[in-house]
N, C-alpha and C positions, 0 to 999 in steps of 0.2 A: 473455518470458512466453508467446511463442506455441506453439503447438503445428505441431513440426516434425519433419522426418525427424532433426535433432540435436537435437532437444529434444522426444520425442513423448510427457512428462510435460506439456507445455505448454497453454495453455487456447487451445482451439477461435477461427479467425477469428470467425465466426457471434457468437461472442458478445463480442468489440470491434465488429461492425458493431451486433450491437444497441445497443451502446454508443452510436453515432453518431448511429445513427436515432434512439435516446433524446433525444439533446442538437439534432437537428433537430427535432424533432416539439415538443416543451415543454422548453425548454431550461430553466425555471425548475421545473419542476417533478421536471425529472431531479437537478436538486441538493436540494431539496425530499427524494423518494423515497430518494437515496443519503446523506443526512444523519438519516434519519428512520428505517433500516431498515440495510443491511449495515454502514453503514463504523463508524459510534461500535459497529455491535452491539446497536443501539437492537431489533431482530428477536427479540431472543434472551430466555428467560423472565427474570425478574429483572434485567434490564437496566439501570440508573441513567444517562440520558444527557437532559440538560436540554433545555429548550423553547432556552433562549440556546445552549446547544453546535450543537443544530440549525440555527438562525437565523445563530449566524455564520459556519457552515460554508455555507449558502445564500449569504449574502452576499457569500462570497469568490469563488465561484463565479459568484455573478451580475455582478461586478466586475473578471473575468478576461476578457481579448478573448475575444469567439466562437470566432475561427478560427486562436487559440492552443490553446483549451482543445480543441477539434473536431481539432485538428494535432496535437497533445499524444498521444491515444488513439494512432496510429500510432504514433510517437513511443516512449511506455513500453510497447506494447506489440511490436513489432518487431521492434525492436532487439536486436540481440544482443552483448552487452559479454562475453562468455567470454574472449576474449583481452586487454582491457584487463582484466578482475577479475585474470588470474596476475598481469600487471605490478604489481601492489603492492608498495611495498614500506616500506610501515609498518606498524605495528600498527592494527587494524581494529576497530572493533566493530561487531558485525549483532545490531541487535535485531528481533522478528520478534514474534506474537501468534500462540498457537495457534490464534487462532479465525478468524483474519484471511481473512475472503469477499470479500476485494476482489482481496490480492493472494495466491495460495496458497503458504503456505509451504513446501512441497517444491519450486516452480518457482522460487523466489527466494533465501529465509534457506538453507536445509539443499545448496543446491547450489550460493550465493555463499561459503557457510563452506568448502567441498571445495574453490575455486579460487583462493581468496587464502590467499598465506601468511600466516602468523601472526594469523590472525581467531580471534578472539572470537565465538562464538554465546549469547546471553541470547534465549531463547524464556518470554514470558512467559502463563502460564495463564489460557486462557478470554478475554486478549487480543482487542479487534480492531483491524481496521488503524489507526484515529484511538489509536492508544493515546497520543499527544503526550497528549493530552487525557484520555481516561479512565485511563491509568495515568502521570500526568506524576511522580506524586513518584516511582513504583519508578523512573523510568527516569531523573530527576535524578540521583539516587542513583547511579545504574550510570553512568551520564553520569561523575562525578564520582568514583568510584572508578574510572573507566577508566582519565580523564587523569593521575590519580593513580601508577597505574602499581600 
């Protein structure tokens, strides 16, 4: 996801360090703000995203080592998997949320879809990244027609 000379679609360092400094500074509260605001999409008008969806996504987060979740941010953000994404060699599904402010879908879905063969791209509207949860039955569905074949 970062932003590189190979990848200069990618999101700025600056904004994984905030990410850091976020989770040093109030660690409880940076799950708080990203449960509350971008990742359900909770930010967005008309939004439908429960006090319990909030609450257990804090929770998960509050009950994740510190210096996994703080290792983690490098970690997903860094990384560069282009050469492991060709090596596939089954059938893929990428599902992706167009609205998705956490991870940007041109840096992930639309350019993991270009590098593996035989993928599947379901981009789902107005989507955010938590979509397990806010879009769980469309994506059961697709889940289950995938396996399906």
């Amino acid at each position: 996801m970062l932003k590189t000379a190979d990848n200069p679609g990618g999101v700025p360092l600056e904004k994984f360090d905030e990410i850091r400094q976020s989770s040093l500074t109030d660690r409880s509260q940076f799950y708080q703000d990203l449960a509350s605001g971008p990742f359900f999409g909770a930010n967005r008008p008309g939004a439908k995203v429960s006090q319990g969806m909030i609450d257990s996504f804090w929770l998960q987060g509050m009950r994740s080592g510190h210096i996994n979740s703080f290792d983690g941010i490098k970690a997903f953000s860094e990384t560069d998997f282009t050469e492991d994404l060709k090596k596939f060699d089954v059938p893929t599904l990428i599902v992706h949320g167009d609205d998705d402010q956490i991870v940007p879908i041109d840096t992930a879905a639309l350019r993991s879809v270009e590098l593996i063969p035989n993928a599947t791209l379901k981009i789902y509207a107005g989507a955010p990244h938590g979509l397990a949860d806010t879009h769980k039955d469309q994506l059961n569905a697709d889940l289950l027609d995938f396996i399906k074949g």
